[in-house]
RODO-2510 file (C-alpha; in nm, 4 decimals, decimal comma):
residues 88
     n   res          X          Y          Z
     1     x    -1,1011    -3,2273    -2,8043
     2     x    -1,3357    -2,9081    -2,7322
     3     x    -1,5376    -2,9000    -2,4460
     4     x    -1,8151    -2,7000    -2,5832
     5     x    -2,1250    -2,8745    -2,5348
     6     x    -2,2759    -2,9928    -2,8962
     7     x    -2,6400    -2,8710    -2,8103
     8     x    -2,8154    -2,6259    -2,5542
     9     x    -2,9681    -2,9780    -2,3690
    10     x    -2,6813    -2,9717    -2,1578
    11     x    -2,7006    -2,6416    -2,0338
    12     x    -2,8246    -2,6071    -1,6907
    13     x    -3,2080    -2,4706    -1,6639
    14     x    -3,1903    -2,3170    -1,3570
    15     x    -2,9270    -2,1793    -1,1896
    16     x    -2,9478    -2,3026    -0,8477
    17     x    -2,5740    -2,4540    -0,8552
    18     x    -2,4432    -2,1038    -0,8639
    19     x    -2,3116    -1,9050    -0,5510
    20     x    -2,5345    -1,6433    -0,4404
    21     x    -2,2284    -1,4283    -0,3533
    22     x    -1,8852    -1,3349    -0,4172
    23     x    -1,7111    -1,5014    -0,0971
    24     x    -1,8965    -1,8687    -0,1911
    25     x    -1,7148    -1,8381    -0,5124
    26     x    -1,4044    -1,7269    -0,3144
    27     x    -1,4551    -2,0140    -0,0782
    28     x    -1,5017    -2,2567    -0,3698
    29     x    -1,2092    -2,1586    -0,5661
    30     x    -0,9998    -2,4835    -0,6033
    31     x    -1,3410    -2,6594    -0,8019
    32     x    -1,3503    -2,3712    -1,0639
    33     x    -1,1680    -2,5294    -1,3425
    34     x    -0,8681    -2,4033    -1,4593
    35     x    -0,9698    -2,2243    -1,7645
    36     x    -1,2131    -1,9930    -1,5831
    37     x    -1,0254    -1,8582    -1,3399
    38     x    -0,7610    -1,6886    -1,5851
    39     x    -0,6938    -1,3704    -1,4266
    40     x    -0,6584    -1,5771    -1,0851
    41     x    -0,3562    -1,7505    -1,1488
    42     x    -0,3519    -2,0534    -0,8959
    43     x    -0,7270    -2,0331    -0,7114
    44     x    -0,6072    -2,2483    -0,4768
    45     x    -0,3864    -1,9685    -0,2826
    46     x    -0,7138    -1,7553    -0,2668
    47     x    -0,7579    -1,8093     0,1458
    48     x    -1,0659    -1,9371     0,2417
    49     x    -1,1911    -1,6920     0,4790
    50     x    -1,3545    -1,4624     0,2404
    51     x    -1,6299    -1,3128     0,5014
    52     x    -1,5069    -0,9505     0,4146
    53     x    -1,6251    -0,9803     0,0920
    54     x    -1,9937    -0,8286     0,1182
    55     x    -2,2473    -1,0570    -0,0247
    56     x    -2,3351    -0,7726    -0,3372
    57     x    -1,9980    -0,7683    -0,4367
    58     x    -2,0247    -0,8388    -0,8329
    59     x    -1,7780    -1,0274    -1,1039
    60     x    -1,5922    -0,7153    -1,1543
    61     x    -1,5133    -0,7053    -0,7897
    62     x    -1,3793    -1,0417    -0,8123
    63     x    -1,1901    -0,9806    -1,1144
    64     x    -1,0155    -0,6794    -0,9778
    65     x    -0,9236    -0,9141    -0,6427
    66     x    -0,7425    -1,1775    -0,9163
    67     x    -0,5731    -0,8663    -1,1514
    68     x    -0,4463    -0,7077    -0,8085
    69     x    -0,3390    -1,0741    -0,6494
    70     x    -0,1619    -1,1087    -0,9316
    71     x     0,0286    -0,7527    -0,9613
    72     x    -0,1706    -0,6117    -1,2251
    73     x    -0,3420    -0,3245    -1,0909
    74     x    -0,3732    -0,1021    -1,3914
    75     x    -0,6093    -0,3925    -1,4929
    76     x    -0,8116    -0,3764    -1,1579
    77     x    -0,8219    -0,0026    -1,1872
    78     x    -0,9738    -0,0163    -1,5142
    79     x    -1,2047    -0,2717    -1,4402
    80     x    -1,3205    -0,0970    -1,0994
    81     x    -1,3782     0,2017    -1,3419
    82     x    -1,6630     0,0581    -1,4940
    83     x    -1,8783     0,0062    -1,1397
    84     x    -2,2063     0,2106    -1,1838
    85     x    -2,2283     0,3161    -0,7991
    86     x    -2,6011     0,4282    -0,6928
    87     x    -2,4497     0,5946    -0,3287
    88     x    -2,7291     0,6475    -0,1192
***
């Protein structure tokens, strides 16, 4: 059985359910289901303190924090490549 839904109707409309920044996510691992957090490996290890994470930090930030957690740094190097820094 396929969880895709059958028909855009069930697809939120706004996205006020999602985290603002990267340490909510951090702080809400355990909920993310299974599937999604991939690269993570058990999201329920991730502590729960994530207030160094600055607020801006983007998916690719994440995603290099799960690749290095899980001894894959090549990975996180490659995806830290592709960070379009504006430094002031």
């Amino acid at each position: 059985a396929s969880n895709t839904p059958r028909d855009a109707s069930s697809i939120p409309r706004d996205a006020s359910s999602i985290p603002r920044d990267a340490g909510s996510i951090l702080r809400d691992a355990s909920s993310i289901p299974r599937d999604v957090t991939g690269i993570l490996g058990d999201a329920t290890s991730i502590p729960g303190d994530a207030t160094s994470i600055p607020a801006h930090a983007s998916s690719i930030t994440v995603g290099s924090f799960g690749y290095v957690g899980n001894e894959m740094s090549e990975k996180a190097l490659d995806l830290f490549e592709k960070i379009d820094l504006k430094l002031d």
